[in-house]
C-alpha positions in Angstrom: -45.2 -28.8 24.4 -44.2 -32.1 22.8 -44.4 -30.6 19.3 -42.3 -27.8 20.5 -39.5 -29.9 21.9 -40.1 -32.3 19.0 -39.1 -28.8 16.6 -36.5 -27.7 18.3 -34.9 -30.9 18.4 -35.3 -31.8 14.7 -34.0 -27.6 14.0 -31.2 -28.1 15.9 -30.1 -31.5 14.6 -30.5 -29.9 10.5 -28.2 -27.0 11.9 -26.2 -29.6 12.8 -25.5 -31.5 9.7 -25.9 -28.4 7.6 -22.8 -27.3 9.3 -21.5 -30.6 8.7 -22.1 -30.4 4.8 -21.4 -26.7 4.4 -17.5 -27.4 5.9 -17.5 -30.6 3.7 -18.5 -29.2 0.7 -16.3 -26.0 1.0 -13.2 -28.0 1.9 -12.0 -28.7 -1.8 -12.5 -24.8 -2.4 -10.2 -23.6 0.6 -7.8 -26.3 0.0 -7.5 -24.9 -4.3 -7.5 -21.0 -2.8 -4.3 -22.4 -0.3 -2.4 -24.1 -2.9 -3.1 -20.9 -5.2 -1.8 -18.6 -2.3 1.4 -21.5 -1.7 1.9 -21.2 -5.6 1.6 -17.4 -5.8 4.3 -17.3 -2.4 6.7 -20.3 -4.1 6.5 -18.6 -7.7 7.4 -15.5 -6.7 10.1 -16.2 -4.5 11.8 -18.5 -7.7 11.9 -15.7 -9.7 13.6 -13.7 -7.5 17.2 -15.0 -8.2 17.1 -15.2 -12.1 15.7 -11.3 -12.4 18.5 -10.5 -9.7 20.8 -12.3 -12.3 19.7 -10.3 -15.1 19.6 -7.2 -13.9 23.5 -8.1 -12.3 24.4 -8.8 -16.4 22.5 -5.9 -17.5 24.3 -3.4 -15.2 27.8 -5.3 -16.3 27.1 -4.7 -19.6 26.0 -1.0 -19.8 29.2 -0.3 -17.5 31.2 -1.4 -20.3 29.3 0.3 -23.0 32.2 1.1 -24.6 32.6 -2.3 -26.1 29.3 -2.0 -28.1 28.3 -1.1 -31.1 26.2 1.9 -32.2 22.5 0.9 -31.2 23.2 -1.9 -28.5 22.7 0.1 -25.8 19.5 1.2 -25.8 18.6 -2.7 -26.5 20.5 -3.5 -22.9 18.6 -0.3 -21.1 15.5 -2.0 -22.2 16.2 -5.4 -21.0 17.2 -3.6 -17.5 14.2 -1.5 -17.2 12.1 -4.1 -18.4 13.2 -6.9 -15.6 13.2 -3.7 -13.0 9.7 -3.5 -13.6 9.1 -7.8 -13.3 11.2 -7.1 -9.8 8.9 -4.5 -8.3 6.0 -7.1 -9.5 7.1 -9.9 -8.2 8.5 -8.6 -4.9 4.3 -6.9 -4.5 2.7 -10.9 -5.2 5.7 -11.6 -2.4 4.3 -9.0 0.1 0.5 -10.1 -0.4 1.0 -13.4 0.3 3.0 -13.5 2.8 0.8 -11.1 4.3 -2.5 -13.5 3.5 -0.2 -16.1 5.5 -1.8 -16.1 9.3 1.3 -18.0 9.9 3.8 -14.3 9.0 3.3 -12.5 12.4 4.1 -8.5 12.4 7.5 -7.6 14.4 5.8 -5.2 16.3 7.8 -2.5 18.3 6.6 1.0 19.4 7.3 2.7 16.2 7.5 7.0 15.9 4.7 7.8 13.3 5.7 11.0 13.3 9.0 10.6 12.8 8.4 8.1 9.8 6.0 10.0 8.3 8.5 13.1 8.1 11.2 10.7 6.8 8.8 9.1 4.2 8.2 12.8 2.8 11.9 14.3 2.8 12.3 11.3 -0.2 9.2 12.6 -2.1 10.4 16.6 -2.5 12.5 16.1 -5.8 9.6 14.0 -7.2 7.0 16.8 -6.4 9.4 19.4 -7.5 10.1 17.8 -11.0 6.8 17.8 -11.8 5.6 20.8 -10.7 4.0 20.0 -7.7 2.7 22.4 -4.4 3.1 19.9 -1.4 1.4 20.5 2.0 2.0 18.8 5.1 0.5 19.1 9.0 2.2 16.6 11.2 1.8 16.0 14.5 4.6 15.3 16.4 4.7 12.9 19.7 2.5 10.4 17.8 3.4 7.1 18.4 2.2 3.3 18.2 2.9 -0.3 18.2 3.4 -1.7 14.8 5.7 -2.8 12.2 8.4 -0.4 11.0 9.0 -1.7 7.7 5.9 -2.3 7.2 4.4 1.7 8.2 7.1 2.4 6.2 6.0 0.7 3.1 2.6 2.0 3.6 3.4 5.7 3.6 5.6 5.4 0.7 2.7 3.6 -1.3 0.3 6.4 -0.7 2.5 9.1 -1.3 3.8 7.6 -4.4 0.1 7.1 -5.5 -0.5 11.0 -5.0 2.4 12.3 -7.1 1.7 9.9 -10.1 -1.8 10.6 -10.0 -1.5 14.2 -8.9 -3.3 16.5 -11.7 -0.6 18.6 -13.7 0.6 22.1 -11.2 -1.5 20.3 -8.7 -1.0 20.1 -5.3 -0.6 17.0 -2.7 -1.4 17.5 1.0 -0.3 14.9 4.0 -1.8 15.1 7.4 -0.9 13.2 10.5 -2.9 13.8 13.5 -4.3 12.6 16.8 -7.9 10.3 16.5 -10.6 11.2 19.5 -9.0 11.3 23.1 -5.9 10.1 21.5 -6.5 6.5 21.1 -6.2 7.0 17.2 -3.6 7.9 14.9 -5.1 9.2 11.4 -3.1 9.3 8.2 -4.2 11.6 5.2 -3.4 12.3 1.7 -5.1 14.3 -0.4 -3.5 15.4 -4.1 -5.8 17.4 -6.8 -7.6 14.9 -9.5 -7.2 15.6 -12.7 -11.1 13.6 -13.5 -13.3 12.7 -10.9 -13.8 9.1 -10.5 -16.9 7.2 -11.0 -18.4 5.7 -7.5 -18.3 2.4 -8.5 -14.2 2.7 -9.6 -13.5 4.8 -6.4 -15.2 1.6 -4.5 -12.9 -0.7 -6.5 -9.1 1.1 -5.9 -8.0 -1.5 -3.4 -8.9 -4.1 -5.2 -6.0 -6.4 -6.6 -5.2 -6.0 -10.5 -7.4 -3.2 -10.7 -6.6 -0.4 -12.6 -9.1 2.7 -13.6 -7.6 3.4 -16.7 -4.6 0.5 -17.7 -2.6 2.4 -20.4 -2.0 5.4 -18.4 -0.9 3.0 -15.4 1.2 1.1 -17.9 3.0 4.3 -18.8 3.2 5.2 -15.1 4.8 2.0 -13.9 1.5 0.6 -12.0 0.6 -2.5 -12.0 -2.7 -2.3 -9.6 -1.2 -3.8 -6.4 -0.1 -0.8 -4.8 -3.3 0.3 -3.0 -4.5 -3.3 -2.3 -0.7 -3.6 -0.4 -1.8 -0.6 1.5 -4.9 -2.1 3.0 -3.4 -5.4 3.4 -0.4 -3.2 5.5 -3.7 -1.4 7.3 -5.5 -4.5 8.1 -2.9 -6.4 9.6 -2.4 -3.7 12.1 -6.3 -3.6 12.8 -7.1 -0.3 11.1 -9.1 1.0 8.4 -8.0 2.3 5.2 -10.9 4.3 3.0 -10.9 6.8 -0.2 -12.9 9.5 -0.6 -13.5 12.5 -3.3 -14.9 16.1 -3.5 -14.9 17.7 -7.2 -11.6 18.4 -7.7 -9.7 16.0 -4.8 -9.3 12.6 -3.6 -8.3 11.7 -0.2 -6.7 8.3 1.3 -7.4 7.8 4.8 -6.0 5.3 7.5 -7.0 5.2 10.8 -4.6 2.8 13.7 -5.1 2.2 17.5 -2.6 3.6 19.1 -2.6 1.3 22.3 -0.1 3.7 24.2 -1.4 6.8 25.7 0.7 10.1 25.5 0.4 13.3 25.7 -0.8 15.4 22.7 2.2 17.9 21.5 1.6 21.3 19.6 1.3 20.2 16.0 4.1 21.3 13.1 2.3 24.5 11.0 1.1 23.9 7.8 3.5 24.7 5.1 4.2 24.8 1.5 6.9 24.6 -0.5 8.1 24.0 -4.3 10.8 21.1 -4.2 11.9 22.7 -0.5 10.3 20.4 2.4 8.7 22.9 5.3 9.9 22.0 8.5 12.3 19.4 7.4 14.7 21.3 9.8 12.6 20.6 12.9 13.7 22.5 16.4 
C-alpha cells in the first residue's frame, strides 16, 4: 500500500513538472508563430494604401489615354492588372489573420441563408454562361441561422468561384442548399464536373494555405491558393465543418452549420437548369 501511494505520488508530481517544462519550452515557439501572425496582419494592412495609390494613378492614366503614345497603354493595363492581383492577395493574408485573431469576434445576426445563397448565384450567371457552363441549383427556402453576413457571404462566393474556374470545359456546376437532420443543420453543396480526378492525397490537401494542385494553371486563373483555406477558416469560426469529396467525374464541397433557431421546413425551390438564364431567380 505504501509503494502504491509512494507511485502515485512520485507519477503525479513528473506530470507535474512535465507540464511545467512542456509550457516552458513551447513558450519561445508560440511567442515566434504570434509575432509571425502580428507581422502577417501589420504587413498586410501597410500595403494596403500604396496598391490603392497605384491602382488610383493607373485608372488616371488609362482615362487619359489619349495623351500616350502608341504602345504605352498596354504597359499601364499591366501595371493595373498586376497590382489588382497583389490587392486581392493581400486583402486574403488580411482575412486569415484576422480571422486566426481570438481577439476578432463574428458580428453575428440571424442571417437568410437562403436568401444569400440565391443572391450569391444571380452574380455567377454571366460567368457560367461565358464559358459554357450548365448550372443547377436546389435551394431551400426558409433556411435561416445565426452568423456573420459578410462573412456567409464571402464563403459562398469562394466556393462558387472555385467551381466555375475549375469547372471541366461544357461542364456543369450544381449548388444545393438544404435542411441537416430534424432541422438543426443547414448543409451547403457544390458540385462542378472535373476535368482530371484528383489524387487522394491533393484532395486531402485543398484547404491547405499556399497550396495549389497544379501552380501554372492557377497562375493563369488568378489563384493564389488561399481561397479554399478562407473558406474553412469562414466554416470554422461559425463551428461547422467544411469537407471535399469526388466520384469519377465530380467533386463536391460541402459545409455543414448549426442552425440554433428552429423553423419550420418550407417546400424546396425545383431543380432547374439554365444556360446564362438563373432558374427561379424570379421567386413567387
Amino acid at each position: 500500500r505504501t509503494c502504491l501511494l509512494v507511485g502515485l505520488l512520485g507519477l503525479a508530481c513528473f506530470f507535474v513538472i512535465s507540464l511545467l517544462l512542456s509550457t516552458l519550452a513551447l513558450r519561445p515557439a508560440e511567442r515566434s508563430w504570434q509575432q509571425q501572425k502580428q507581422f502577417v496582419a501589420d504587413a498586410s494592412h501597410e500595403l494596403k494604401p500604396p496598391l490603392t495609390v497605384i491602382l488610383a494613378n493607373a485608372g488616371i492614366l488609362l482615362a487619359h489615354s489619349g495623351d500616350m503614345a502608341d504602345g504605352q497603354r498596354k504597359w499601364v493595363e499591366y501595371i493595373q492588372a498586376e497590382a489588382q492581383r497583389m490587392k486581392s492577395l493581400v486583402e486574403d493574408l488580411l482575412f486569415l489573420a484576422r480571422s486566426d485573431d481570438r481577439r476578432s469576434p463574428l458580428r453575428l445576426q440571424t442571417v437568410s441563408f437562403s436568401d444569400l445563397a440565391w443572391e450569391a448565384l444571380l452574380p455567377f450567371e454571366s460567368v457560367a454562361f461565358e464559358q459554357g457552363l450548365e448550372l443547377e441549383s436546389d435551394i431551400a427556402e426558409g433556411i435561416s441561422l445565426q452568423a456573420d453576413e459578410g462573412r456567409l457571404r464571402e464563403l459562398l462566393r469562394i466556393l462558387l468561384d472555385n467551381a466555375c474556374k475549375y469547372c471541366a470545359p461544357k461542364g456543369s456546376i450544381f449548388v444545393r442548399l438544404e435542411w441537416g437532420k430534424e432541422q438543426e443543420k443547414a448543409i451547403l453543396s457544390v458540385r462542378n464536373t472535373l476535368a482530371e480526378k484528383l489524387p487522394p492525397e491533393e484532395l486531402e490537401r485543398l484547404f491547405e494555405r499556399f497550396y495549389r494542385m497544379d501552380k501554372a494553371r492557377n497562375r493563369e486563373k488568378g489563384g493564389y491558393g488561399l481561397g479554399l483555406a478562407i473558406a474553412k477558416s469562414i466554416v470554422e469560426k461559425h463551428h461547422g465543418k467544411i469537407a471535399a469529396s469526388q466520384t469519377e467525374e465530380d467533386i463536391q464541397f460541402t459545409v455543414t452549420l448549426p442552425v440554433k433557431e428552429h423553423r419550420q421546413k418550407k417546400k424546396a425551390l425545383p431543380v432547374g437548369k439554365y444556360k446564362g438564364i438563373l432558374p427561379g431567380s424570379k421567386k413567387e
